[in-house]
N, C-alpha and C positions, 0 to 999 in steps of 0.2 A: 585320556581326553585332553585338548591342549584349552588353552584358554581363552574364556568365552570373554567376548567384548561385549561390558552393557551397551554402547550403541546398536552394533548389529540387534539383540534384543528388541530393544526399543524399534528396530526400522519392524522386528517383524511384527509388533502389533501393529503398527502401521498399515504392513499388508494385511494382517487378520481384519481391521478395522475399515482396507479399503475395498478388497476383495479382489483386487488385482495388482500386478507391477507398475502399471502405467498407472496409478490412482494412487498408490502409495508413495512411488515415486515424484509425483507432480507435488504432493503433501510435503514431503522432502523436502524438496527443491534440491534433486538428486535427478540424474538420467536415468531413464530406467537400465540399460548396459549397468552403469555403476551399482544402483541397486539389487539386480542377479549377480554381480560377484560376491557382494554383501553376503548375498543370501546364502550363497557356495563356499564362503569363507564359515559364516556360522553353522551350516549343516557340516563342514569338514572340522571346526571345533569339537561338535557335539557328537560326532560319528554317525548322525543317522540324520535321514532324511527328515526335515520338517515341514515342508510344504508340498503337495504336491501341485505341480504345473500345466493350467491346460490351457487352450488359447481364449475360451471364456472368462478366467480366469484362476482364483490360485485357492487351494483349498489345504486347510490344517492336515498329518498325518494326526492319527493318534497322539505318539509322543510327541509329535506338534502342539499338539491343542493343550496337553498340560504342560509343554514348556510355553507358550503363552500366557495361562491362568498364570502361573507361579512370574514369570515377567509384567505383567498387569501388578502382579502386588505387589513387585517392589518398584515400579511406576509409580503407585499410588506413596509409596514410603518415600522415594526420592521428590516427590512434589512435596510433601510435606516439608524434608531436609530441606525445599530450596526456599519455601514460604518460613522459615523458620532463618534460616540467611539472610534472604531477603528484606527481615522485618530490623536486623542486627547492622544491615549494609548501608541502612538509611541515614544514621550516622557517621559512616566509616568509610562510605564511597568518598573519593575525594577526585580531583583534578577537572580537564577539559574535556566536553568531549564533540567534535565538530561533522555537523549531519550537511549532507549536499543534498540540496532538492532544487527542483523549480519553482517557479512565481507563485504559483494558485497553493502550491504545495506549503510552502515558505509563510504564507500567509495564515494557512490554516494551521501551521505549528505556532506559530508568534501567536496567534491569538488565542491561544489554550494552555501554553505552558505555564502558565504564570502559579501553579498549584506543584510545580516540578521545586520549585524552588524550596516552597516547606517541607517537601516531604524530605528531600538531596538537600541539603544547603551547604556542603561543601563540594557540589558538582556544577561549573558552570560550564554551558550550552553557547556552541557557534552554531548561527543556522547561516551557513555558505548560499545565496540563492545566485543557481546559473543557468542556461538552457544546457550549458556543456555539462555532460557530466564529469566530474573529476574521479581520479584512479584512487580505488581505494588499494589498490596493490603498490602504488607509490606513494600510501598512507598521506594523498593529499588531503583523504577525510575521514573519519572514522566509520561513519554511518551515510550510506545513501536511501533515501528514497525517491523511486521514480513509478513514473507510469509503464513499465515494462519487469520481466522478468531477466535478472543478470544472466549471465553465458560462462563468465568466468568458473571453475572447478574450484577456485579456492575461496569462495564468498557462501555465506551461509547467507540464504533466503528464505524471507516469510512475507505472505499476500497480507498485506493489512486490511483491503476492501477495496470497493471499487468507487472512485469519485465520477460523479455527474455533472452534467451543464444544462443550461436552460438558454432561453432568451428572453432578458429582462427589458424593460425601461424604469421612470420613475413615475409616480403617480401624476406628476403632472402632463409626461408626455401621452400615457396612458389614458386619460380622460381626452385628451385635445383626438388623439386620434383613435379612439374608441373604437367607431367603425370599421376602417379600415385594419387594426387588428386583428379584431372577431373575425372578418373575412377571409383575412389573411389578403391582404392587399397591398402585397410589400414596395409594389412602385412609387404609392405615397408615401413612405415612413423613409424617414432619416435614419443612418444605422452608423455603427462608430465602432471600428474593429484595429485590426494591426495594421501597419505600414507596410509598404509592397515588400522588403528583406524578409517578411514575418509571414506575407500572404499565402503559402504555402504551408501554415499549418494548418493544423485538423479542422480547428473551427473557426480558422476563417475561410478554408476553403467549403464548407457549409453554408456561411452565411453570405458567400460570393454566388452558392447554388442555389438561394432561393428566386423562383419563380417570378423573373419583372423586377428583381431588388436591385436600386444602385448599388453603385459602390461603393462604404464607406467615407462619409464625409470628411471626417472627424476619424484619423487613423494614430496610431502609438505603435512605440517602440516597446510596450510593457503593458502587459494585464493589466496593473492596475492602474494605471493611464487609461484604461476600456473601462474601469470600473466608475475611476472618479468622473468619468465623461456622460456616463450613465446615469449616475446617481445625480447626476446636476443636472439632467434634464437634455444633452444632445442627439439624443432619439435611443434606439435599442442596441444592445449588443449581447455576445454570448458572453457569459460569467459561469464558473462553478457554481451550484444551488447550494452549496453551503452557504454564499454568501446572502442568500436570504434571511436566514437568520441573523444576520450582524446586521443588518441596512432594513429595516422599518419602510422605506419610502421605494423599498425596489417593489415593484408589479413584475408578475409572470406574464409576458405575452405566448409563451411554450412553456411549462412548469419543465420538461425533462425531453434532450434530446439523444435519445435511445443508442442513436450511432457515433454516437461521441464518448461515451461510456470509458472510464481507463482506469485496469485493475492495476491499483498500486501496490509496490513491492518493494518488504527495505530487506536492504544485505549491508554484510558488513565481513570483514575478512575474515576464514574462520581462527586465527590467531588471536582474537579479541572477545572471544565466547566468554571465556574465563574470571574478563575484565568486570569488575564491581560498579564503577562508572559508566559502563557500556551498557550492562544489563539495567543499570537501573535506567538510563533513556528508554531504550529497547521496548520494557517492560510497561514506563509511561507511553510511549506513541501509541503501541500496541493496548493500553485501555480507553486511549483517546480516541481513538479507531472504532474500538469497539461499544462506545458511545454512539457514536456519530451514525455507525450501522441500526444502533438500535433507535435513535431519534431523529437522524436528517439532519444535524446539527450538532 
């Protein structure tokens, strides 16, 4: 028998766990192609069939299902190993490590790290904020995250969740035009979104789409130029709902605009898994994330 790679292992709880290629795959952040060689590389390891394949999808053999169980427990032993690393790397991680995101993105990292610092204190953090993304294959960053899923084969990807938008104003604008609001009466209401170079994205081509709305009065080159515009009272615009939580005086005229939804995704090259510094970012976005899923904020 030649020898078995713990990854492959690992991909196949993966399938046990998704019940198909394309579910396990997607989990990954693998193609499925790449995943059935995977799979064909570990069944030609182990000489025997482990899965069987149907187009429903993908079901344990026998010797499958207890090379599984016995893979599930040294899963469970290798988390352990890494929470046992992990607790040793908090003093020993050291250097820089530099994440590329956008505006909304960028804002929500700056305003939660600040807990990154005790726990890494010899790791500090560049947050690069661009619309472009930069190459992390020409290691112009360490870590990206964006609102899409990478393409590149040599990035390891993980969905961190999915950020929202709403359409706010401030409580003063929100009283003055009350009625019109609730109606949805957007031919009265003043609205403050991007500049015509910018008008082509998502949400301002939404809030260009509603029903009778001018056109932004009050226009920026930057999110948070829509924000501060907002929060001082120059009529409504779209924001991330995160930022309700930070801003006490923002009003939901829309709490959640359904079609604007964007599942975020950080990768990073997979030459840098390894790295002590990297994982320990990683590991914080990734609980930051998982906050914010579990409370809005």
């Amino acid at each position: 028998m030649k020898h078995t790679n713990w990854d492959d292992l690992r991909l196949l709880l993966l399938i046990a766990q998704e019940g198909t290629l394309r579910g396990a795959a997607r989990k990954a952040g693998l193609s499925a192609p790449t995943l059935s060689r995977r799979l064909d590389e570990l069944e030609e390891a182990l000489g025997q069939k482990v899965v069987e394949r149907f187009q429903g999808g993908c079901i344990p053999t026998a010797f499958g299902a207890d090379i599984i169980a016995w893979a599930g427990q040294m899963g469970e032993i290798a988390l352990e190993i890494e929470r046992t690393r992990d607790h040793q790397d908090a003093h020993t991680a050291s250097g820089t490590v530099r994440i590329n995101t956008d505006e909304w993105l960028s804002y929500f990292l700056t305003t939660r790290f600040a807990r990154f610092h005790d726990a890494y204190p010899n790791v500090e953090v560049e947050i690069v904020t661009s619309h472009r993304p930069y190459s992390l294959a020409r290691r112009e960053a360490d870590i990206a995250i964006r609102p899409y899923r990478p393409e590149q084969l040599d990035l390891v990807a993980r969905q961190l969740g999915t950020l929202s938008f709403g359409l706010y104003c401030n409580r003063e604008v929100a009283t003055r035009h009350a009625a019109a609001i609730a109606k949805q009466e957007w031919a009265s209401l003043p609205f403050v979104g991007f500049d015509e170079p910018r008008a082509e994205f998502q949400s301002d081509r939404w809030l260009r789409a509603l029903p009778g709305a001018p056109a932004p009065w009050m226009r920026c080159s930057y999110g948070l130029g829509i924000l501060d515009g907002v929060a001082h009272g120059a009529g409504l615009g779209v924001l991330a709902t995160f930022l309700a939580s930070d801003q006490p005086d923002l009003v939901a005229a829309m709490p959640r605009i359904p079609e604007l939804d964007q599942d975020i995704w950080l990768s990073m090259h997979s030459g840098l898994r390894a790295s002590a510094r990297i994982r320990a970012v990683v590991d914080f976005v990734g609980q930051v994330f998982s906050a914010y899923r579990a409370t809005g904020h």
